[in-house]
C-alpha positions, 0 to 999 in steps of 0.5 A: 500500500502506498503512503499517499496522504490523499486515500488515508485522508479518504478513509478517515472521512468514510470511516467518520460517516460510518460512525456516525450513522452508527450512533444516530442508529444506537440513539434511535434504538435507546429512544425506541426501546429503551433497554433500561436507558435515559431517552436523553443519552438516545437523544444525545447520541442521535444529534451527536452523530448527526452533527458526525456525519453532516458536518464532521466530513464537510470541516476536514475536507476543506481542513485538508483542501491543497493550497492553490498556487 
């Protein structure tokens, strides 16, 4: 595997949008069944991972955009 920069960066991206869908699902679950859990950790799971997946991946590609010449 080669040591470029730009497919590390991809996956780190992807892997963010991944886990975000992961918590809105977790937070969904908790607020729908409960398992014993607050609503309130299934609501704050689900905004949080809503933030990870709509804006996490917007604010680290433009933190590592390539300066124009």
């Amino acid at each position: 595997m080669s040591n470029d920069p730009a497919m590390a960066r991809f996956f780190v991206i992807h892997a963010i949008r991944i886990v975000g869908v992961l918590m809105v699902l977790a937070g969904l679950v908790i607020v729908e069944r409960g398992f014993g859990l607050p609503p309130a950790l299934g609501y704050g799971l689900l905004g949080s991972g809503l933030v990870t997946v709509l804006a996490l991946p917007t604010v680290l590609a433009r933190r590592w955009r390539s300066p124009r010449p």
